[in-house]
C-alpha positions as CSV (number, residue, x, y, z in Angstrom):
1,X,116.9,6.9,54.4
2,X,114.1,4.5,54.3
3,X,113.9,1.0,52.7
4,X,111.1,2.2,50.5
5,X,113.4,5.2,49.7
6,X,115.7,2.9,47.9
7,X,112.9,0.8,46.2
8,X,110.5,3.6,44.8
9,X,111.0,3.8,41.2
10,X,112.9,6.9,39.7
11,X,110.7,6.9,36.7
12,X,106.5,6.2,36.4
13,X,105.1,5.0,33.7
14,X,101.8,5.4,32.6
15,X,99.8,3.2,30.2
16,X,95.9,1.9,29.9
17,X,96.6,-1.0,32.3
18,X,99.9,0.9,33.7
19,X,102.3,-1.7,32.4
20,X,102.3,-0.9,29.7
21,X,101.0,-4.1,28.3
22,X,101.1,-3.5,25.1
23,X,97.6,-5.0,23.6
24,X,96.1,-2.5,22.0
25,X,92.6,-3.1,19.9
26,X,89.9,-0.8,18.8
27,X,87.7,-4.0,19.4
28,X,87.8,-2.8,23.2
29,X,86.5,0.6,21.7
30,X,83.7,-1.3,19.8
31,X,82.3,-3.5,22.0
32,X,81.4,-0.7,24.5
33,X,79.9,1.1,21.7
34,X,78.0,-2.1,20.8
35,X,76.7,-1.7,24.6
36,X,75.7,1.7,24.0
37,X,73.7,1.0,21.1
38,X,71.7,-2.0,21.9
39,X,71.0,-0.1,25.7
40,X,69.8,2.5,23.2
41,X,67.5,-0.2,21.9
42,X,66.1,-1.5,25.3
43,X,65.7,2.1,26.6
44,X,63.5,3.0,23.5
45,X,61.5,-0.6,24.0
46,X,60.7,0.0,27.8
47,X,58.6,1.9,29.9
48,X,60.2,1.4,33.2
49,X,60.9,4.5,34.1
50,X,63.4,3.0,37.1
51,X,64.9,0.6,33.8
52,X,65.5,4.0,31.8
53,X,67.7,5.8,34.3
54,X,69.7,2.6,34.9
55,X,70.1,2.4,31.3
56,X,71.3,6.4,31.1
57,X,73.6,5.3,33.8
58,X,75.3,2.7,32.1
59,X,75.2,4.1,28.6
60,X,77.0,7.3,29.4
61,X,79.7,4.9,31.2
62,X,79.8,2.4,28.1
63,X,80.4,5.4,25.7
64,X,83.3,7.1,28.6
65,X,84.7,3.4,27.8
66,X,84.4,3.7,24.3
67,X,86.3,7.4,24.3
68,X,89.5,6.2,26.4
69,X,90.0,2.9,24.1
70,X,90.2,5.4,21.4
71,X,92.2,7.7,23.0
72,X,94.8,4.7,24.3
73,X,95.0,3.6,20.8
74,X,95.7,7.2,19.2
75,X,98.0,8.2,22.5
76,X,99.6,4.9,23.0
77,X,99.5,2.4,19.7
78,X,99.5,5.3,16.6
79,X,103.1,6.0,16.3
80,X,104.2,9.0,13.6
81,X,105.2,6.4,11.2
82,X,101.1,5.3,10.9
83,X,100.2,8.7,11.1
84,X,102.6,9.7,7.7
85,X,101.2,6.5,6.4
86,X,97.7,6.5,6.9
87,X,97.2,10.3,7.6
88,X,93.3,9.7,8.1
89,X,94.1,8.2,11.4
90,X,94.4,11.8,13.6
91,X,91.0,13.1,12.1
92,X,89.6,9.2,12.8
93,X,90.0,9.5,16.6
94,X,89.7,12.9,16.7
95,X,86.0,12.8,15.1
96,X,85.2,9.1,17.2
97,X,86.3,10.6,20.3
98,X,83.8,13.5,19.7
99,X,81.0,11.1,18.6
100,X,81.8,8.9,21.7
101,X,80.5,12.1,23.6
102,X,76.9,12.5,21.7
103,X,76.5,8.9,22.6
104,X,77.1,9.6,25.8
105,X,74.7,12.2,25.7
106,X,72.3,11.1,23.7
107,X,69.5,8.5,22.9
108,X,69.8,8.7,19.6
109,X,70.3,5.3,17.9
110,X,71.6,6.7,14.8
111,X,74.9,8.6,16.5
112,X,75.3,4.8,18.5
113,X,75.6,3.9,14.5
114,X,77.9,6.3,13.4
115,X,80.4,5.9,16.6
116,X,80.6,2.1,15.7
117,X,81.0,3.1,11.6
118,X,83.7,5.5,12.2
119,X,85.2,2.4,15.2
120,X,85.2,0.3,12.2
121,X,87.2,2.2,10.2
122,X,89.8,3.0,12.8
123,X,90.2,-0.7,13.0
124,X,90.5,-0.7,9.3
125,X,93.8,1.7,9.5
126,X,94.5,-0.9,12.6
127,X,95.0,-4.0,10.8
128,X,96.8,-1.7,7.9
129,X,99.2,-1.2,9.8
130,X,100.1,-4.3,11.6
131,X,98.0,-3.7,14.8
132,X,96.8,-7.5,15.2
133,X,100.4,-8.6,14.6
134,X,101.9,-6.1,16.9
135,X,99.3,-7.0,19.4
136,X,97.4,-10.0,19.9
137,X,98.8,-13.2,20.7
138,X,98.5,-16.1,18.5
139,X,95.4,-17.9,19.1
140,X,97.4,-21.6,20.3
141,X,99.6,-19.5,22.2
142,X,96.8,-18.2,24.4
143,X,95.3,-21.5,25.1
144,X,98.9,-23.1,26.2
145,X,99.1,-19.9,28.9
């Protein structure tokens, strides 16, 4: 038997930073959304080809950002006690991970809009249900750290 043998865990777990941490915010969802949507903007006001498929680039990755902060706040923060609460919350993610996909492939400003509408009211059922308590850390306590 081997020394790493004895100190490999028996049990993996698996969480958006693989702690898990415990911070979960659809703000992380929102502001790669905002990304997509003012890239949308710059791609429509340029005509630098080279610029365009850059922006393409980093739009489709902004809105693949966008889709697994959603998903690791439905998988990982949602527990079935929101979900009997605030039923709208499986058909929320559900429908804004979807929409995170037409962003991605897309250059349409308007589905930009709608993915950070329907983010916003995700966050919405969020702070309903206790998500920036549960979550974030008071603000003093962050600036002692």
């Amino acid at each position: 038997m081997f020394l790493t043998d004895l100190l490999k865990p028996k049990t993996i777990a698996y969480a958006h930073c693989d702690l898990p941490c415990g911070v979960y915010d659809p703000e992380q969802a929102r502001i790669e959304a905002e990304s997509c949507y003012k890239i949308i903007e710059k791609y429509n006001a340029s005509s630098d080809d080279q610029f365009k498929t850059r922006a393409i680039v980093i739009k489709e990755e902004r809105a693949e950002l966008a889709k697994h902060h959603i998903d690791v706040l439905w998988s990982d923060y949602f527990k079935p006690e929101h979900v009997q609460k605030y039923p709208e919350i499986t058909e929320l993610c559900w429908k804004a991970a979807k929409q995170c996909s037409k962003v991605k492939g897309s250059l349409d400003i308007g589905e930009a809009k709608t993915l950070l509408d329907m983010i916003d009211k995700i966050a919405d059922v969020w702070t309903k249900a206790g998500g920036p308590t549960a979550t974030r850390m008071p603000k003093a306590a962050a600036a002692r750290a």
